[in-house]
PDBQT receptor file of N, H, CA, C and O in Angstrom, charges set to zero:
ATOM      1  N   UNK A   1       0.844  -1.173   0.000  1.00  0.00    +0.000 N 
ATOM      2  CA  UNK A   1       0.000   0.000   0.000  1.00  0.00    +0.000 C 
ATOM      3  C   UNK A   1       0.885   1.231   0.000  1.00  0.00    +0.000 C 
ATOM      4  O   UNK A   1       1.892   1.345   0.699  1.00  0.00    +0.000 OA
ATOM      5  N   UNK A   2       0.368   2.252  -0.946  1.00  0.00    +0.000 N 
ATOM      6  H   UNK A   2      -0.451   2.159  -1.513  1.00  0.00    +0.000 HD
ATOM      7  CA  UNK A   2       1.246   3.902  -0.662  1.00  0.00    +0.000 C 
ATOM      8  C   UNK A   2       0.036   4.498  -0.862  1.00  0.00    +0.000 C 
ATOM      9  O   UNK A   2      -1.054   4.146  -1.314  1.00  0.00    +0.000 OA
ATOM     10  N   UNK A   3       0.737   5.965  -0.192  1.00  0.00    +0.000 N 
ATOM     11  H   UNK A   3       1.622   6.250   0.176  1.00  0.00    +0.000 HD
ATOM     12  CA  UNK A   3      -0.155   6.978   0.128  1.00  0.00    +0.000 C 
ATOM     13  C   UNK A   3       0.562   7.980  -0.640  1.00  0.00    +0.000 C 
ATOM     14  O   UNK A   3       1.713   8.273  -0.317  1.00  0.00    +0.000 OA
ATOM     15  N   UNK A   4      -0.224   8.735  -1.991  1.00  0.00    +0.000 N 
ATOM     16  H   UNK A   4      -1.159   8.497  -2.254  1.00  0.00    +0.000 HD
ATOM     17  CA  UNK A   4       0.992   9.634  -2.767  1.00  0.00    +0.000 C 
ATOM     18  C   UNK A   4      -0.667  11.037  -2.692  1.00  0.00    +0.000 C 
ATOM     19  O   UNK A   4      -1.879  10.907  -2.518  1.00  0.00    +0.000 OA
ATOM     20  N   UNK A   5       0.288  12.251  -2.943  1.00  0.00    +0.000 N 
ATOM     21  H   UNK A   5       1.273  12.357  -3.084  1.00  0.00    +0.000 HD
ATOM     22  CA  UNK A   5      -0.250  13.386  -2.864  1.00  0.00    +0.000 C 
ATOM     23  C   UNK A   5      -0.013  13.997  -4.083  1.00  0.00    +0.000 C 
ATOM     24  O   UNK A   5       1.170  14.094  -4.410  1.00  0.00    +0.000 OA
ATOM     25  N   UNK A   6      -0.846  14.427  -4.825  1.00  0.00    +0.000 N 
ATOM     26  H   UNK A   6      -1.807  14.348  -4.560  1.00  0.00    +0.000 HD
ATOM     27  CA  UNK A   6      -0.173  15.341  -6.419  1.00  0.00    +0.000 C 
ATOM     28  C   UNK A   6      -1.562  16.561  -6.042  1.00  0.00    +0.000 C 
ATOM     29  O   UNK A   6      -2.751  16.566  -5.723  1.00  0.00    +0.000 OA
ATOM     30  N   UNK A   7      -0.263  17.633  -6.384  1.00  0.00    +0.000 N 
ATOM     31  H   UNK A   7       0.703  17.628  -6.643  1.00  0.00    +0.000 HD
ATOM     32  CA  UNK A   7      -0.527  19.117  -6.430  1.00  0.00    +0.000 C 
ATOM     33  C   UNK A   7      -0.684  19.810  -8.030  1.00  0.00    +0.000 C 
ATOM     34  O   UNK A   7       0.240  19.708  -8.838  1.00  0.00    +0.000 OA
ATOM     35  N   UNK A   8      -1.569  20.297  -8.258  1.00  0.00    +0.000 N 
ATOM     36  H   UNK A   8      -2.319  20.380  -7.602  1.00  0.00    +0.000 HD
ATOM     37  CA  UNK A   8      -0.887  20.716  -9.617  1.00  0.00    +0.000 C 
ATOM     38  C   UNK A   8      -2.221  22.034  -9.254  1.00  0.00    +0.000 C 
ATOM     39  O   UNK A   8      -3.372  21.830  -8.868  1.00  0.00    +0.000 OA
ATOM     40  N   UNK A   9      -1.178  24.063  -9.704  1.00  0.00    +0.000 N 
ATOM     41  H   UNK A   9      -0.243  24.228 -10.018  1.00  0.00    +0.000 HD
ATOM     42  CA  UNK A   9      -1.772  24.532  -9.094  1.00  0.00    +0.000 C 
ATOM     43  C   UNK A   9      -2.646  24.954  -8.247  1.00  0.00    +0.000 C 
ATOM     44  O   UNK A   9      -2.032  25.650  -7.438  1.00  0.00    +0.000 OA
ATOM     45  N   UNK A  10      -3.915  24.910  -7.944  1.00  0.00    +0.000 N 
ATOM     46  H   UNK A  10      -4.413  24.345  -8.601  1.00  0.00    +0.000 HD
ATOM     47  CA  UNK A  10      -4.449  25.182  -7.092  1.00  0.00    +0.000 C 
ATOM     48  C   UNK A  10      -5.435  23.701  -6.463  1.00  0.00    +0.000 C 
ATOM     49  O   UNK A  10      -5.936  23.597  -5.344  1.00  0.00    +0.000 OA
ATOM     50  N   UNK A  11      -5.484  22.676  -7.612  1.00  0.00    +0.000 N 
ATOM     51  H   UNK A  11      -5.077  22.761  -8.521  1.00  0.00    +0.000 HD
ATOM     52  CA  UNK A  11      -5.995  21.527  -6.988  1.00  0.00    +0.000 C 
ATOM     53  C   UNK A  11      -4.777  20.369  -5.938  1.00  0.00    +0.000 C 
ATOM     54  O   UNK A  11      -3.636  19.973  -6.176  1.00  0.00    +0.000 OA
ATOM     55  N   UNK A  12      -5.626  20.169  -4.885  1.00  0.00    +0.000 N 
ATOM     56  H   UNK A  12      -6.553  20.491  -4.692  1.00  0.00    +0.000 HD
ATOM     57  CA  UNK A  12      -4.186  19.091  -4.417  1.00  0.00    +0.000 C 
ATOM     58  C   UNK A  12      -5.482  17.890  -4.114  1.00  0.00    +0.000 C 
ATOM     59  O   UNK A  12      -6.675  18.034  -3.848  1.00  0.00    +0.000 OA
ATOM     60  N   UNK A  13      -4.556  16.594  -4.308  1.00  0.00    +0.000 N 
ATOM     61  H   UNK A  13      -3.587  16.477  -4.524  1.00  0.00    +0.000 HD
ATOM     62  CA  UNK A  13      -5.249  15.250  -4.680  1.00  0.00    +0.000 C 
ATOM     63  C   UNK A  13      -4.835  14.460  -3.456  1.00  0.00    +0.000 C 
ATOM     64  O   UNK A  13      -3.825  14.850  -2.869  1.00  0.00    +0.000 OA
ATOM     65  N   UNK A  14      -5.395  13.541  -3.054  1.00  0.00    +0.000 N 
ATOM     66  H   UNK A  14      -6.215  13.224  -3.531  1.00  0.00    +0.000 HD
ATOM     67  CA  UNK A  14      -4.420  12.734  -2.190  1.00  0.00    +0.000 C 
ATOM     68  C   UNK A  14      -4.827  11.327  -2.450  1.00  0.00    +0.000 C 
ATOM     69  O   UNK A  14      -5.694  11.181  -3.311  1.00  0.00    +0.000 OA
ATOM     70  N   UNK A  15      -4.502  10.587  -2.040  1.00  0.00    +0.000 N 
ATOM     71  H   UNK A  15      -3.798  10.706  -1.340  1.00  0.00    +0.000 HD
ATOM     72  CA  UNK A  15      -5.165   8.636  -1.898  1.00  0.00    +0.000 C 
ATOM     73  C   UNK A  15      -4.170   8.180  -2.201  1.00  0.00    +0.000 C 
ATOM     74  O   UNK A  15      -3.117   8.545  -2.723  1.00  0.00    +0.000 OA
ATOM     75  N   UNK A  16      -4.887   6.746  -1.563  1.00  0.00    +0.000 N 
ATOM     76  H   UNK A  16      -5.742   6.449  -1.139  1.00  0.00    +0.000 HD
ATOM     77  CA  UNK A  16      -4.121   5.450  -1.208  1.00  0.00    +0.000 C 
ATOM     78  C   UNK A  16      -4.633   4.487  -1.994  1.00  0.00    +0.000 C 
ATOM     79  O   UNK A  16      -5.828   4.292  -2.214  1.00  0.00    +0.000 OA
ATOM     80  N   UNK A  17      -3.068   3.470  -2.708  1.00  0.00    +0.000 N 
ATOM     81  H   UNK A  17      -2.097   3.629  -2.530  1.00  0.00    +0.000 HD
ATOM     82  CA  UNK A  17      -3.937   2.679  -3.201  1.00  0.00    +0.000 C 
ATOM     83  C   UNK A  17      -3.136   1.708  -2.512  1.00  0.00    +0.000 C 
ATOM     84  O   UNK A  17      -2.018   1.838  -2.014  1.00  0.00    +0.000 OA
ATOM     85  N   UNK A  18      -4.084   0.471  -2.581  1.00  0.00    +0.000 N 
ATOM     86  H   UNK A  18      -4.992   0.366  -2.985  1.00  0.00    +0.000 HD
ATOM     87  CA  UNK A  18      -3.647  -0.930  -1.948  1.00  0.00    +0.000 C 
ATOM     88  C   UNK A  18      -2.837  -1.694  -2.718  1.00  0.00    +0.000 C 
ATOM     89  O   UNK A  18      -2.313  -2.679  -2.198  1.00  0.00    +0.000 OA
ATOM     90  N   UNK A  19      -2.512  -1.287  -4.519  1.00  0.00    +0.000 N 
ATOM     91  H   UNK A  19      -2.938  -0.487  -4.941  1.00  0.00    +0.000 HD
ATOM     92  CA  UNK A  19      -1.644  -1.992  -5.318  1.00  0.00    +0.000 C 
ATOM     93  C   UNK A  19      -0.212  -1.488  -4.980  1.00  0.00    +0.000 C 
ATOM     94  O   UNK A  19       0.012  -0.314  -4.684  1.00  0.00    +0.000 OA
ATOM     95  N   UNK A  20       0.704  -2.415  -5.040  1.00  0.00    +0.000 N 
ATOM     96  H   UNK A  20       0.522  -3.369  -5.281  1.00  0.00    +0.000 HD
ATOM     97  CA  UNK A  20       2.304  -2.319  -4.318  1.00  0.00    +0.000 C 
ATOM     98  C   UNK A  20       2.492  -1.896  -6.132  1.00  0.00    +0.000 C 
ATOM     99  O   UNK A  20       1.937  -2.376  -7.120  1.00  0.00    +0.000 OA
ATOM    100  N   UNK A  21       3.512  -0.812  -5.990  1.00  0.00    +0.000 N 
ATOM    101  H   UNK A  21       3.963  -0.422  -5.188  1.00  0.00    +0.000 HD
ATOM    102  CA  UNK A  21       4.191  -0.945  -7.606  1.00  0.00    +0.000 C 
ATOM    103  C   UNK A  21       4.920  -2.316  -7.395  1.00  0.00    +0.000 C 
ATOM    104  O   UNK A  21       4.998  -2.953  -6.345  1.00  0.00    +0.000 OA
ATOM    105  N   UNK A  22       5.389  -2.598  -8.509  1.00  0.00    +0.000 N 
ATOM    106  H   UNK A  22       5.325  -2.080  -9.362  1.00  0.00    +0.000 HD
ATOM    107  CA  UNK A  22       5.978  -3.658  -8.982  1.00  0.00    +0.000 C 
ATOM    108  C   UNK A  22       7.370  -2.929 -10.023  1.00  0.00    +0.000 C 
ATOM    109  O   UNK A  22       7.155  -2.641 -11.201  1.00  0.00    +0.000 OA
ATOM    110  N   UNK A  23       8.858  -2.693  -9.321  1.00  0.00    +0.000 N 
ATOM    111  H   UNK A  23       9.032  -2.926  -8.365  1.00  0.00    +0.000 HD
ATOM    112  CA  UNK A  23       9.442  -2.044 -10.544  1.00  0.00    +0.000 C 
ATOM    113  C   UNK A  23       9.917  -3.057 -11.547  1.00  0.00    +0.000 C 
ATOM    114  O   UNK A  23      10.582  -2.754 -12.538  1.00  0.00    +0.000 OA
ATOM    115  N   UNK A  24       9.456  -4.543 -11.169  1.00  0.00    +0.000 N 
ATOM    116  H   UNK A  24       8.916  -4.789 -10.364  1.00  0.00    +0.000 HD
ATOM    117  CA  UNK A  24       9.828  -5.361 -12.663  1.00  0.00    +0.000 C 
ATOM    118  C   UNK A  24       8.746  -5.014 -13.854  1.00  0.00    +0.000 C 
ATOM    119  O   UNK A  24       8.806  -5.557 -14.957  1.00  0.00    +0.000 OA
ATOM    120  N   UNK A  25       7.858  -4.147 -13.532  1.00  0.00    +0.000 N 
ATOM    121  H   UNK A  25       7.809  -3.706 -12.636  1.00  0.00    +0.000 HD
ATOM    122  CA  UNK A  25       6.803  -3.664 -14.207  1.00  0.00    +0.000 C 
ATOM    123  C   UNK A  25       6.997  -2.928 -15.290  1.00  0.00    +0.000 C 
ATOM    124  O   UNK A  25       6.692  -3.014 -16.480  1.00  0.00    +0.000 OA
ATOM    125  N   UNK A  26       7.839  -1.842 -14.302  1.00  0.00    +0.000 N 
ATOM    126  H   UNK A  26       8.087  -1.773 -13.335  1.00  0.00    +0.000 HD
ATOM    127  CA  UNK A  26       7.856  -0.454 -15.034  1.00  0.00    +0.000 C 
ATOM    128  C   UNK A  26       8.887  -0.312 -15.919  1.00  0.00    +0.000 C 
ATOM    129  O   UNK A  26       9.113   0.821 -16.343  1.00  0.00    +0.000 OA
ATOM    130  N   UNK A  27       9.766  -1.510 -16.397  1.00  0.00    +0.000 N 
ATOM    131  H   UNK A  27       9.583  -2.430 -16.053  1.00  0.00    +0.000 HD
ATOM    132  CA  UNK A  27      10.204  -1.313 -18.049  1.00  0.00    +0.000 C 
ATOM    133  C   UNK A  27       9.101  -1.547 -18.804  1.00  0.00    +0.000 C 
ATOM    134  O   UNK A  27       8.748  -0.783 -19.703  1.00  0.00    +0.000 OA
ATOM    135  N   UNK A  28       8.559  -2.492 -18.524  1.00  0.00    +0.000 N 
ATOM    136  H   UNK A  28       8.846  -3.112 -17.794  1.00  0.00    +0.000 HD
ATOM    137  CA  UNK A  28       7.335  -2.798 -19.337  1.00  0.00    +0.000 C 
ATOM    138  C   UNK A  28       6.278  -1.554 -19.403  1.00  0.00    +0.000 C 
ATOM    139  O   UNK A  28       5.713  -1.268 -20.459  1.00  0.00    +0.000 OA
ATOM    140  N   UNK A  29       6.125  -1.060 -18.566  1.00  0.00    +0.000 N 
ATOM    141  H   UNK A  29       6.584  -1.292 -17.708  1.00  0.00    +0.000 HD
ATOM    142  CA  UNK A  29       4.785  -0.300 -18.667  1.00  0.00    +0.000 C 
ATOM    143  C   UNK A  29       5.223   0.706 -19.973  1.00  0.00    +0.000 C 
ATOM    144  O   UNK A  29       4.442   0.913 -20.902  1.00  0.00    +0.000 OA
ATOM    145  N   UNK A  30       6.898   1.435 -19.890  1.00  0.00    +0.000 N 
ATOM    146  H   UNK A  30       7.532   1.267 -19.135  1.00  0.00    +0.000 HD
ATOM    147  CA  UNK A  30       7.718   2.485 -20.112  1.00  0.00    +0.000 C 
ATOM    148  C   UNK A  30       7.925   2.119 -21.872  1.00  0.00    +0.000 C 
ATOM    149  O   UNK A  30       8.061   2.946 -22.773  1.00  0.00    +0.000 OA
ATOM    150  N   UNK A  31       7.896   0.634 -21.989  1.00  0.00    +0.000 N 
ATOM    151  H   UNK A  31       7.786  -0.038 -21.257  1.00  0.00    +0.000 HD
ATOM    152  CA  UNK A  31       7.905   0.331 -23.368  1.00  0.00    +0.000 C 
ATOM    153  C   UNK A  31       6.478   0.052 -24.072  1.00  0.00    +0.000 C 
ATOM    154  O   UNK A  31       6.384  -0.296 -25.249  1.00  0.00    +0.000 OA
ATOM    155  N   UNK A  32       5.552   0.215 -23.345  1.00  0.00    +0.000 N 
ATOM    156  H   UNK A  32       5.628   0.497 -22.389  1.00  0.00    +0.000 HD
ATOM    157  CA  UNK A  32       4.491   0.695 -23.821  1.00  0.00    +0.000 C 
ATOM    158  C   UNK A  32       4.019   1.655 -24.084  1.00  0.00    +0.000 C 
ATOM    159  O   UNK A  32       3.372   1.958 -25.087  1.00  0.00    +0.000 OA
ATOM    160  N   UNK A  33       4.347   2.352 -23.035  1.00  0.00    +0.000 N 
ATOM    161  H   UNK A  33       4.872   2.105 -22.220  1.00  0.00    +0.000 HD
ATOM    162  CA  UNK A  33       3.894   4.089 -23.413  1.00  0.00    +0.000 C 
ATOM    163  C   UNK A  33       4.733   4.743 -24.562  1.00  0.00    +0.000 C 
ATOM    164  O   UNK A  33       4.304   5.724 -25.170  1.00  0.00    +0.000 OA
ATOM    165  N   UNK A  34       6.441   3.931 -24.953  1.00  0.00    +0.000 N 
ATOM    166  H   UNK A  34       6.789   3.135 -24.459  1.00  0.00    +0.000 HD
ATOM    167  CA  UNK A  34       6.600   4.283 -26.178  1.00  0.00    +0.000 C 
ATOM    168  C   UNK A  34       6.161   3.665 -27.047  1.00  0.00    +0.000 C 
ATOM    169  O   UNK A  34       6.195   4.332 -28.081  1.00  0.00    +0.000 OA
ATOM    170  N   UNK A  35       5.627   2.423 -27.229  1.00  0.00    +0.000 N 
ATOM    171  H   UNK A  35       5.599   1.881 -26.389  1.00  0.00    +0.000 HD
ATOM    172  CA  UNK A  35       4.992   2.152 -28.606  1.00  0.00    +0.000 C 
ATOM    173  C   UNK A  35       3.921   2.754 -28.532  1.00  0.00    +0.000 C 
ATOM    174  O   UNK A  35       3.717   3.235 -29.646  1.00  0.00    +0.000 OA
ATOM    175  N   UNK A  36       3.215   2.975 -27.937  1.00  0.00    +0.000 N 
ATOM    176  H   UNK A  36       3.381   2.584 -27.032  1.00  0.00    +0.000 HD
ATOM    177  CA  UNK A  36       1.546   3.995 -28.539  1.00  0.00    +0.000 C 
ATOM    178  C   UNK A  36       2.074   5.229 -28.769  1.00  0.00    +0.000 C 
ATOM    179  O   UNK A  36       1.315   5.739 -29.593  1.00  0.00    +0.000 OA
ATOM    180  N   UNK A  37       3.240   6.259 -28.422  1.00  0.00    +0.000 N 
ATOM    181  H   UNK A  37       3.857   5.844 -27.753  1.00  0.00    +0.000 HD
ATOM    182  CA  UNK A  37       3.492   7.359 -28.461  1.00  0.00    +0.000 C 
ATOM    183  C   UNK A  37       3.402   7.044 -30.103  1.00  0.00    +0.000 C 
ATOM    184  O   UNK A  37       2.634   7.652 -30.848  1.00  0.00    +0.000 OA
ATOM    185  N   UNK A  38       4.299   6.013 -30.529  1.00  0.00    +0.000 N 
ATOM    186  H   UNK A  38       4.922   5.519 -29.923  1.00  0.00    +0.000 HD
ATOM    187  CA  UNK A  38       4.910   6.063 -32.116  1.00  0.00    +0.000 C 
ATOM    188  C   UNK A  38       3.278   5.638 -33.030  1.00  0.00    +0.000 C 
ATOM    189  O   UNK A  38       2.876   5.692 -34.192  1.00  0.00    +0.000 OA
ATOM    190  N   UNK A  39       2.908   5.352 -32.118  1.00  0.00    +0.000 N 
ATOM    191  H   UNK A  39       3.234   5.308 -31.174  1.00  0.00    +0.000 HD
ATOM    192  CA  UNK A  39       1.065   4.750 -32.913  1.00  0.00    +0.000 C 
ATOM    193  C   UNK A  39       0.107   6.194 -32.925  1.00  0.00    +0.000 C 
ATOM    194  O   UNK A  39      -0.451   6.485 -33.982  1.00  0.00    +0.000 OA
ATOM    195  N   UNK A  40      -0.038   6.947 -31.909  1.00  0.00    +0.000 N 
ATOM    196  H   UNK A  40       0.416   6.711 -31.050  1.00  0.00    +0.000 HD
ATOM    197  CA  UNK A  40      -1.035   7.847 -31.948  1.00  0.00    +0.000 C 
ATOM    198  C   UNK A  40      -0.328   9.079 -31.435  1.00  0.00    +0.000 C 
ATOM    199  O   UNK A  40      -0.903  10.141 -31.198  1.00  0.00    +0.000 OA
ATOM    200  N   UNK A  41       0.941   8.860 -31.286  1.00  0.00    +0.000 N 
ATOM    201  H   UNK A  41       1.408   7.998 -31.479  1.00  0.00    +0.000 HD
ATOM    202  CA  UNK A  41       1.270  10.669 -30.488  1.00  0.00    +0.000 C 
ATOM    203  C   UNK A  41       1.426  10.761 -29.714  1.00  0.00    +0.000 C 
ATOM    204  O   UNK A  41       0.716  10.003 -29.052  1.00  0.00    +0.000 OA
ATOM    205  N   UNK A  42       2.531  11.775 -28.706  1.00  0.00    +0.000 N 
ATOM    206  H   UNK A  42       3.107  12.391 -29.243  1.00  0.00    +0.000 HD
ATOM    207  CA  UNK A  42       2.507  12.372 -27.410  1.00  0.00    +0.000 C 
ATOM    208  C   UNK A  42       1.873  12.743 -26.489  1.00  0.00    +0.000 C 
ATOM    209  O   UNK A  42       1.832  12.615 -25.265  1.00  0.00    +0.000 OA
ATOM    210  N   UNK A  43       0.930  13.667 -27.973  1.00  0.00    +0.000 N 
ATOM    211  H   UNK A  43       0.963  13.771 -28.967  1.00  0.00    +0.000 HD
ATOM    212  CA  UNK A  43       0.187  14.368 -27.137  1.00  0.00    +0.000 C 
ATOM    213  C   UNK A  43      -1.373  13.869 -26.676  1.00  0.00    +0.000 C 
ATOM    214  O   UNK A  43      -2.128  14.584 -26.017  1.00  0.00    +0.000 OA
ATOM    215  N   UNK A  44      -1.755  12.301 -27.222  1.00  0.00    +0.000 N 
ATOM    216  H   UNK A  44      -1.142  11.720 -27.758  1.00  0.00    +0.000 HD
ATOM    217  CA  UNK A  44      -2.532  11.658 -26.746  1.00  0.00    +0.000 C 
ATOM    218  C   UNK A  44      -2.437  10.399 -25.788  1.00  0.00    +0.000 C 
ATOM    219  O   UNK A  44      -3.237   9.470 -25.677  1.00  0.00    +0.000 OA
ATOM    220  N   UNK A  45      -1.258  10.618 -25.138  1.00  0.00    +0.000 N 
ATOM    221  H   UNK A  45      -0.608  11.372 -25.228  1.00  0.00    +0.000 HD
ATOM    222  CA  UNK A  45      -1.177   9.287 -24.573  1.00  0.00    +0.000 C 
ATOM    223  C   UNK A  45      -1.009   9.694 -22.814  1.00  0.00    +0.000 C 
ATOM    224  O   UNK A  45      -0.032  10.344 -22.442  1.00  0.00    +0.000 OA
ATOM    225  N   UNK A  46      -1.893   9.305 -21.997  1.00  0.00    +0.000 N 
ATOM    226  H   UNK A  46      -2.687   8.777 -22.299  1.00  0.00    +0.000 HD
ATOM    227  CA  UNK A  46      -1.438  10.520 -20.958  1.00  0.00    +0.000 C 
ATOM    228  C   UNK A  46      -0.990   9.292 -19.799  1.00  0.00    +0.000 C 
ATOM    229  O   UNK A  46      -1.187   8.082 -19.687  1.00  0.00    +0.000 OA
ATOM    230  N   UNK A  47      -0.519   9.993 -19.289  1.00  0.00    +0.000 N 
ATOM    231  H   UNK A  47      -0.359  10.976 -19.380  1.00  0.00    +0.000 HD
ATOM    232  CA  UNK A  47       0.842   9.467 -18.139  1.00  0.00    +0.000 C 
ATOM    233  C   UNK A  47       0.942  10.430 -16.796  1.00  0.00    +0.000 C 
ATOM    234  O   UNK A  47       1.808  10.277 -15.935  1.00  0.00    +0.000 OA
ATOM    235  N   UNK A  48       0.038  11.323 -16.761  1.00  0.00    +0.000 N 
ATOM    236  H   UNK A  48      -0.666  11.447 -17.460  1.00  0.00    +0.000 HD
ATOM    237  CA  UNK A  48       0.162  11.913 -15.194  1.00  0.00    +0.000 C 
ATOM    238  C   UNK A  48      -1.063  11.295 -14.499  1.00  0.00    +0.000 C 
ATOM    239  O   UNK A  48      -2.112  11.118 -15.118  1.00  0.00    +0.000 OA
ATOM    240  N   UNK A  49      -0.913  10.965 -13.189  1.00  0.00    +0.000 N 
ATOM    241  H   UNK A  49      -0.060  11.108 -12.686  1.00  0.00    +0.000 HD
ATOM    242  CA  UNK A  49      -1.095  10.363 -12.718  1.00  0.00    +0.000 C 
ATOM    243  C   UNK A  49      -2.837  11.090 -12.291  1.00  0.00    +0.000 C 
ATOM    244  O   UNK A  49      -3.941  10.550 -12.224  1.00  0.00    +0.000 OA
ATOM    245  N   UNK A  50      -2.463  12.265 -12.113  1.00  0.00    +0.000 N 
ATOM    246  H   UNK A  50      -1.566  12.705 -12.168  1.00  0.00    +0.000 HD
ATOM    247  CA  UNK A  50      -3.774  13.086 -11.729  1.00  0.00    +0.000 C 
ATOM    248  C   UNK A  50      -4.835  12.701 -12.733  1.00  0.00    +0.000 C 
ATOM    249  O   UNK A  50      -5.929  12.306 -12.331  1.00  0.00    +0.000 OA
ATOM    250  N   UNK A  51      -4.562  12.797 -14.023  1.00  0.00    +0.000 N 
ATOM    251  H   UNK A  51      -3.673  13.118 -14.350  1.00  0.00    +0.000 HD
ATOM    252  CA  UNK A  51      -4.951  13.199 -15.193  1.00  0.00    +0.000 C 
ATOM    253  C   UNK A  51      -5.557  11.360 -15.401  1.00  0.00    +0.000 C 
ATOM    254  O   UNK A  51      -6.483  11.114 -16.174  1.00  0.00    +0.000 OA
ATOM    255  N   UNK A  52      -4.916  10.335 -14.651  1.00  0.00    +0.000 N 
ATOM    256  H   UNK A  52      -4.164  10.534 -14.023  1.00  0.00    +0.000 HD
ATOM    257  CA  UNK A  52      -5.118   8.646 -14.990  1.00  0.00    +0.000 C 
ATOM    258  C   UNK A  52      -6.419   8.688 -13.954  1.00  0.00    +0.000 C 
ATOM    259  O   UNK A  52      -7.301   7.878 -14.238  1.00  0.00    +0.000 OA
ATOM    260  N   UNK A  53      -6.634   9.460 -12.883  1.00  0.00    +0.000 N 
ATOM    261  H   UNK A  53      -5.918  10.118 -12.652  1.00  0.00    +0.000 HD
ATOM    262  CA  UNK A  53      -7.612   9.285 -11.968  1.00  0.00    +0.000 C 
ATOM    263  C   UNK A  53      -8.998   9.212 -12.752  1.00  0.00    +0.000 C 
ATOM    264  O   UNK A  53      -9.802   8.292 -12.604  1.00  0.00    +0.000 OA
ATOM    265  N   UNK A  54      -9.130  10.016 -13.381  1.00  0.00    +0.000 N 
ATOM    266  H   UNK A  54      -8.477  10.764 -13.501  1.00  0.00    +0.000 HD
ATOM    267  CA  UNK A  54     -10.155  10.440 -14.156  1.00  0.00    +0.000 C 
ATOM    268  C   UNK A  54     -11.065   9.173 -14.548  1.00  0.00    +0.000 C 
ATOM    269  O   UNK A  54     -12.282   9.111 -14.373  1.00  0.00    +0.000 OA
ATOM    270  N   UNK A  55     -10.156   8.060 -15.174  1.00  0.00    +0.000 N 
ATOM    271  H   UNK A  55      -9.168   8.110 -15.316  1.00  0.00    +0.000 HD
ATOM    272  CA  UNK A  55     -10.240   7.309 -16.070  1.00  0.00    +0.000 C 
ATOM    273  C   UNK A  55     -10.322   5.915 -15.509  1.00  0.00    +0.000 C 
ATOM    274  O   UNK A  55     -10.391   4.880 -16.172  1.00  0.00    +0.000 OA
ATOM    275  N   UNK A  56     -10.307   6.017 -14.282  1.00  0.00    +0.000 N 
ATOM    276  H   UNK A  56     -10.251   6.857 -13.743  1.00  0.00    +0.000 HD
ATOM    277  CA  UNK A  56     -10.526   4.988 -13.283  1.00  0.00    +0.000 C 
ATOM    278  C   UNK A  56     -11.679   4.629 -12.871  1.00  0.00    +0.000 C 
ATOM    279  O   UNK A  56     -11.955   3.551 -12.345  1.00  0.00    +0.000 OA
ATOM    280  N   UNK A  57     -12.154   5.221 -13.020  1.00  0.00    +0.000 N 
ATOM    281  H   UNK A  57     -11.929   6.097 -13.448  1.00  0.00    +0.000 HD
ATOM    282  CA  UNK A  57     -14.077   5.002 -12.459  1.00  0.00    +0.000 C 
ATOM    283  C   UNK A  57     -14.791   5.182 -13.622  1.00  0.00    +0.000 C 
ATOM    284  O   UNK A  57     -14.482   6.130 -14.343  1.00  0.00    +0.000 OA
ATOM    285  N   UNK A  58     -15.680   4.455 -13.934  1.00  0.00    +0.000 N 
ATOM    286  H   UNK A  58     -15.931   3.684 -13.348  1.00  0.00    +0.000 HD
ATOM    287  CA  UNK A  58     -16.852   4.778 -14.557  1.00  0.00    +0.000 C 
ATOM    288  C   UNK A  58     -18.375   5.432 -14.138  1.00  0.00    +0.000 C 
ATOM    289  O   UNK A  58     -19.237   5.593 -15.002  1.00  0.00    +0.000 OA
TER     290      UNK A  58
């Protein structure tokens, strides 16, 4: 479990999630986010974490 806080001007976020990272993960995750960059773009592929909340709930 971690407890992370993201600020981004005037909004501040907080929560906990119960998933442990895994850093045998995060080459993998890192070589994914470059193959879709080279498939659809930079500027559609999003990676801040604030911005992933969104997209978590239906």
């Amino acid at each position: 479990m971690f407890y992370k806080t993201i600020e981004k001007e005037k909004l501040k976020l907080s929560f906990t999630s119960y998933l442990r990272r895994k850093p045998e993960l995060e080459e993998k995750q890192l070589e994914i986010q470059m193959a879709l960059t080279k498939i659809v773009g930079k500027e559609d592929v999003v990676t801040d974490e604030s911005q992933l909340l969104s997209y978590k709930y239906s």
